[in-house]
C-alpha positions as a printed Julia matrix, in Angstrom:
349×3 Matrix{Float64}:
 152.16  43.4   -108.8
 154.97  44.35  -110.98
 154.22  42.46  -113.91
 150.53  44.07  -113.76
 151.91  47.53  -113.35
 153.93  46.54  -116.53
 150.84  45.39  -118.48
 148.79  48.55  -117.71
 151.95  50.83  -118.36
 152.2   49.04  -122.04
 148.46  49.26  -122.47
 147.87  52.86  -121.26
 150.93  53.77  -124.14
 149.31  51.93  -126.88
 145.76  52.85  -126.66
 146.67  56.75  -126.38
 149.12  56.32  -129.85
 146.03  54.48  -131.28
 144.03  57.11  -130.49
 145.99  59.92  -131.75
 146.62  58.15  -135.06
 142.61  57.82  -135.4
 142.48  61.56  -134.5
 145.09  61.84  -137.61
 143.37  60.35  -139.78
 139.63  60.99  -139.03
 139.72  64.59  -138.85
 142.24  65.08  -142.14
 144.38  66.93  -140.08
 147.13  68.47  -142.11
 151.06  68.74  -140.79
 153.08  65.83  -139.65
 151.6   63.0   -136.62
 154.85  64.24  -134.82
 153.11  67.84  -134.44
 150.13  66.31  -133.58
 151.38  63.27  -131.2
 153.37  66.56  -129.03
 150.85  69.54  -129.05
 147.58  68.35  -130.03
 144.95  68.72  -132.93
 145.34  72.35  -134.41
 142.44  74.9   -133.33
 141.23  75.2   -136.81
 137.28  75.88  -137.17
 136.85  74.67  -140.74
 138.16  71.09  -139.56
 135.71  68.21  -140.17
 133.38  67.2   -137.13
 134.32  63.68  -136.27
 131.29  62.68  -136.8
 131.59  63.32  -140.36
 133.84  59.91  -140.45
 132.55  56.58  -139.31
 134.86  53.9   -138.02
 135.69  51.75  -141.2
 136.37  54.88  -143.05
 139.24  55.45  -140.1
 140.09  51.81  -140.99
 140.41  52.28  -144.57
 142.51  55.61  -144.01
 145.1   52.94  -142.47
 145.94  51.69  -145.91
 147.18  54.81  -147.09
 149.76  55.24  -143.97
 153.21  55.82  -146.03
 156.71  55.17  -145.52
 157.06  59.56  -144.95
 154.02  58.86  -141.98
 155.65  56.09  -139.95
 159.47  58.09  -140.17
 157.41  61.06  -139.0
 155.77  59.14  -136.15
 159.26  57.82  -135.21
 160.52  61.61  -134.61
 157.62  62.2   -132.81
 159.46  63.21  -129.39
 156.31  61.9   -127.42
 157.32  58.69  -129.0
 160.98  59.06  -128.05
 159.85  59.82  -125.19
 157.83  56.97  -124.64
 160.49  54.19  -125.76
 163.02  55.62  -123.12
 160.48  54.56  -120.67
 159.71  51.51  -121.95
 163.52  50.67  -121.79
 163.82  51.56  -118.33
 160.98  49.91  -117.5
 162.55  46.74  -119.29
 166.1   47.13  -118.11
 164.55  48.2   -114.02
 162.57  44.44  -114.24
 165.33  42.59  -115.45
 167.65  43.96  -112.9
 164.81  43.39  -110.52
 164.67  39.83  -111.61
 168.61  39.07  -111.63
 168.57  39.59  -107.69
 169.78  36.48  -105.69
 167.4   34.7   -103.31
 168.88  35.25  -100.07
 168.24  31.39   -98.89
 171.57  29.45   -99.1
 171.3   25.58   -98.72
 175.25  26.01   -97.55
 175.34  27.78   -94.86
 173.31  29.48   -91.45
 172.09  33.23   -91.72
 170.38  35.43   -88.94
 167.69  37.44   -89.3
 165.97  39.66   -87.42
 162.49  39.74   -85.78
 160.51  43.13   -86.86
 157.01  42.28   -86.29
 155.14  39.47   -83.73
 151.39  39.0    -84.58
 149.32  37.08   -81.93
 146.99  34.94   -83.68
 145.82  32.83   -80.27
 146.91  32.4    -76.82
 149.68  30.19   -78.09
 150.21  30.73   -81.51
 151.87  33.82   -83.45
 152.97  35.24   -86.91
 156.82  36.31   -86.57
 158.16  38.68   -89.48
 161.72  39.06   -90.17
 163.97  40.89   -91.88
 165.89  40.54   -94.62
 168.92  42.13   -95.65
 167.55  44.82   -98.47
 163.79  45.45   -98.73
 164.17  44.36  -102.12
 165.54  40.82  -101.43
 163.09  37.78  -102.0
 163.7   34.75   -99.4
 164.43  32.31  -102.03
 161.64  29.24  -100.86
 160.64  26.92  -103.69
 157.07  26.39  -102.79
 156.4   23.13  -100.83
 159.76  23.28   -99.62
 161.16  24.43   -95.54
 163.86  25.73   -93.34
 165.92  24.94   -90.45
 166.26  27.2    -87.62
 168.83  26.22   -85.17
 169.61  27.18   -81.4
 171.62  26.67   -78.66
 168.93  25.63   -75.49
 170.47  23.85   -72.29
 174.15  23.68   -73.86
 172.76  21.46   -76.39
 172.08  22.37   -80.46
 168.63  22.14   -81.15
 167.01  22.16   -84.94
 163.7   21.86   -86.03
 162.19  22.73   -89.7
 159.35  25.13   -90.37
 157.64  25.93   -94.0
 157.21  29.56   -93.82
 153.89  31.0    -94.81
 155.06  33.95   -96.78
 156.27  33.71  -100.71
 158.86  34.85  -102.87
 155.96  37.74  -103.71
 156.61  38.96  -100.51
 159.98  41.37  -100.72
 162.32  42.3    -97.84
 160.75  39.68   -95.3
 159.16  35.87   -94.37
 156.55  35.06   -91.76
 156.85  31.89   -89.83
 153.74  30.35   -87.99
 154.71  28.98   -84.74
 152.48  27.18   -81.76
 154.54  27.41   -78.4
 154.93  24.37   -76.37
 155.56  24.36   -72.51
 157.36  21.59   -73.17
 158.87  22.36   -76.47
 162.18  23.85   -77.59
 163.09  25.72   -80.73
 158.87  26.48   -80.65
 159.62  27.6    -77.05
 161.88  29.99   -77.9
 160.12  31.7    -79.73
 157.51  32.81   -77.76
 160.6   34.96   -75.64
 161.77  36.27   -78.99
 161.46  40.1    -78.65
 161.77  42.93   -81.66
 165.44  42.98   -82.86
 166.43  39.5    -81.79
 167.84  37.0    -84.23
 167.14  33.4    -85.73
 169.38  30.99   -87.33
 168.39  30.13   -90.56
 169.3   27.34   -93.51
 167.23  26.4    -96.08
 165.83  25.14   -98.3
 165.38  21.5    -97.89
 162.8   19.5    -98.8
 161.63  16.4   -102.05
 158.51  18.91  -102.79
 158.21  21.5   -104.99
 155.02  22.52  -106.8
 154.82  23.75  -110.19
 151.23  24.06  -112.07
 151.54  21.02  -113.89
 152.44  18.58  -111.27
 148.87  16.96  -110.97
 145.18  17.63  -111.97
 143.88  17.6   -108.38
 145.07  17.9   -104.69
 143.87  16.51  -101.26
 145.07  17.73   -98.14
 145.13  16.72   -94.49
 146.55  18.8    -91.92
 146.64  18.94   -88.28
 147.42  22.13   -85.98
 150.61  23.8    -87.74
 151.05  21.46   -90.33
 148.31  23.83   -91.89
 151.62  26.0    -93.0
 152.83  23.43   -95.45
 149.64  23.12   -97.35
 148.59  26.79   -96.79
 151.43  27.51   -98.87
 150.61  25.59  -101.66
 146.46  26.96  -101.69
 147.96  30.43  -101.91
 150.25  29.58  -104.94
 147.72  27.4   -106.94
 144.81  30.2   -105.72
 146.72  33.05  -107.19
 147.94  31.97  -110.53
 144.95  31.89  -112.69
 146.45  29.5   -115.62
 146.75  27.03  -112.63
 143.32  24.84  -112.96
 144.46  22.48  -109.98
 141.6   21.27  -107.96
 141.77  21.84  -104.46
 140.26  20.14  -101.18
 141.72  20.15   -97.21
 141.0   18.45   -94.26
 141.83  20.32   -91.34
 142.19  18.76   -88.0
 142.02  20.37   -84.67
 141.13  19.83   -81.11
 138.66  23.05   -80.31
 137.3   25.84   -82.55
 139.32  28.74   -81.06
 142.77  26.34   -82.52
 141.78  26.68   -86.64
 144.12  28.8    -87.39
 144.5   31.42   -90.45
 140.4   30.77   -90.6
 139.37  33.45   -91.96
 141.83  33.39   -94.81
 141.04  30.19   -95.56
 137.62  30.5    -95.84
 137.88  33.47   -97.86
 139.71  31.92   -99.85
 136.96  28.8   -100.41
 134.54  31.68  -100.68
 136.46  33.09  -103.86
 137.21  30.28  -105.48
 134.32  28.06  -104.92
 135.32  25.81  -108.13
 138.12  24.97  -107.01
 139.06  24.85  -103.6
 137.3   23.27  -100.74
 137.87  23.28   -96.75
 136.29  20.57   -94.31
 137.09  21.32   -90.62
 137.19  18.12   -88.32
 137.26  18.94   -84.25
 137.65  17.07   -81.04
 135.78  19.18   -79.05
 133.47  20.85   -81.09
 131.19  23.77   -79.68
 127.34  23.37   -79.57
 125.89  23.26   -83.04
 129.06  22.48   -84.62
 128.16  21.42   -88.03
 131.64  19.73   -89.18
 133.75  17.03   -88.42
 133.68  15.28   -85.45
 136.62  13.68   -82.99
 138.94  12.17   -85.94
 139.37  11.97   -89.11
 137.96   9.32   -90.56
 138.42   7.01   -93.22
 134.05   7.94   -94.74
 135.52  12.01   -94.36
 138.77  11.26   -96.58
 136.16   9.2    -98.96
 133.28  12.35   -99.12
 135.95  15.03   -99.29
 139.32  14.35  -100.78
 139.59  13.08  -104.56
 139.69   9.03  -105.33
 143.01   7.62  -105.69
 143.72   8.6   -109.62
 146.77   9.26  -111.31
 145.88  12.49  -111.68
 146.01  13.33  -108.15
 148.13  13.64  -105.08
 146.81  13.08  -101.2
 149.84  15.37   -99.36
 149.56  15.24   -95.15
 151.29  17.44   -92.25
 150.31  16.91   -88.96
 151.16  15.35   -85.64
 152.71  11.47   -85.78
 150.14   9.73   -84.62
 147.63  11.4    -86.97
 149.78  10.59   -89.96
 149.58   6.69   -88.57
 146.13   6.62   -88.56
 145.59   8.67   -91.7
 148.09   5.66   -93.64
 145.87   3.33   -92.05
 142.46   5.26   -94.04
 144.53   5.84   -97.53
 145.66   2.36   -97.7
 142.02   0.91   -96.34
 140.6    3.23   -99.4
 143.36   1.56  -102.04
 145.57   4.38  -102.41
 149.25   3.65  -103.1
 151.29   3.27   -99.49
 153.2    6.19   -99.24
 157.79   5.6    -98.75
 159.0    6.0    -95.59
 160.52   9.3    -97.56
 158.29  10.52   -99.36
 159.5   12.03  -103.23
 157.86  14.47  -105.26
 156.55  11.9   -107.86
 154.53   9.7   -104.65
 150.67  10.04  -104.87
 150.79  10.0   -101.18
 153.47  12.46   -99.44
 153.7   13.38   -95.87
 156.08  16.6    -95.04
């Protein structure tokens, strides 16, 4: 946002300068630009109708613009003017840009919870804080963090890829499904409004940049929709980035898709180049996706051939991954390391 704010700020200033040099010249207005740039065209009745000059003559006038013209359009105090905001505008970005990511690979930091959004009956969007409004979190994208607690006298840690960006100041969401059974995820679902997390990051072998690869396939199951998600949004919003996009989702009934509608808007607006396929185990009447599980004929129809110009990236439950190595390899794509690196065509978070 602040780099279009920039562009429309630099924009705005040049075409009104244009225009009062056109006015200038056009209407053979006597007395310096500087007069005219700061009070306006003089009221003077036996001025020329601009009408009386066509374009190319305006162009023409251009040639004559003297050394005396440009010094006088220099002490034009609109122009001063002008240039002092343009510095500040400069020197306010570049501070902007010098701040530190607040992420620290070195060493645990709290945060608060300010906001809980209930997305299903298990399954919520927690905001926290950071320390200044300004601050930006610091997550390469493709990359997580670990979030530690104490739970039965034991330390627990888990890692979660959060779904927010570095575009997002002063805060990161996390997508979390609570577990009965489960522990850090658990936990969460008792966090209230003020409460703290434990926080280290980031960690992680993948971290996107726009020219990693020419195409992308995805499979995700449940939450390890966050992973991927992250990467849609940065490819999605960058419009130099021409990666093609297609996911697999996996879940066990409609109501558990989640961030739907975002991700079908997201298909919707970018029909080119991104593509979702949902695959369910229990799919309502007239269901016209995927079926039980993913299958090997799905990953063929929907997800690119194994090139080198693409990458198959997975995030889902363990035996899911299993059978999903079991398609890729049937379908000769390269078997993915046991830990996966950023240069694999196959990589499983």
């Amino acid at each position: 946002m602040a780099q279009y704010l920039t562009l429309v700020f630099f924009g705005t200033l040049c075409s009104v300068l244009f225009s009062l040099i056109y006015l200038w010249r056009a209407l053979n207005v006597s007395g310096h630009l500087s007069r005219i740039i700061l009070i306006g065209l003089p009221k003077d009745p036996q001025q020329p109708e601009m009408g009386s000059h066509t374009f190319q003559e305006y162009i023409d006038s251009l040639k004559d613009f003297t050394m005396e013209d440009a010094i006088a359009f220099a002490q034009s105090p609109a122009v001063i003017a002008s240039a002092v905001v343009i510095i500040a505008t400069l020197l306010f970005t570049t501070l902007k840009g010098k701040r530190k990511p607040v992420l620290d690979p070195s060493k645990w930091q709290e945060f608060p919870l300010i906001e809980k959004t209930k997305i299903s009956p298990n399954t919520a969007i927690y905001r926290f804080a950071l320390p200044d409004k300004r601050d930006v979190f610091g997550l390469p994208i493709g990359q997580h963090i670990s979030i530690s607690a104490e739970i039965a006298g034991k330390e627990i840690m888990r890692s979660y890829t959060p779904i927010s960006s570095d575009d997002d100041l002063g805060h990161f969401d996390l997508l979390i499904k609570s577990y009965e059974m489960g522990n850090i995820s658990r936990l969460f679902s008792l966090l209230k409004i003020g409460d703290k997390i434990r926080v280290k990051g980031p960690k992680g072998n993948f971290n996107y940049h726009p020219t990693l690869t020419g195409s992308i396939g995805m499979i995700a199951g449940g939450t390890g929709i966050t992973p991927v998600l992250q990467i849609i949004r940065a490819v999605l919003k960058n419009p130099l980035d021409r990666t093609q996009l297609s996911l697999i989702y996996a879940n066990v009934n409609e109501e558990d898709i989640l961030l739907r509608s975002e991700l079908e808007d997201l298909a919707r607006r970018h029909p080119n180049q991104f593509k979702v396929y949902y695959v369910l185990n229990n799919p309502p009447p007239g269901w016209t996706g995927g079926v039980g599980f993913v299958s090997k004929e799905q990953i063929q129809t929907h997800l690119p051939k194994p090139t080198d110009n693409c990458k198959i990236l997975m995030c889902g439950p363990p035996p899911m991954i299993t059978a999903m190595k079991k398609h890729l390899d049937e379908l000769k794509y390269p078997a993915p390391r046991t830990v996966s690196k950023l240069a694999d065509q196959i990589f499983i978070f």
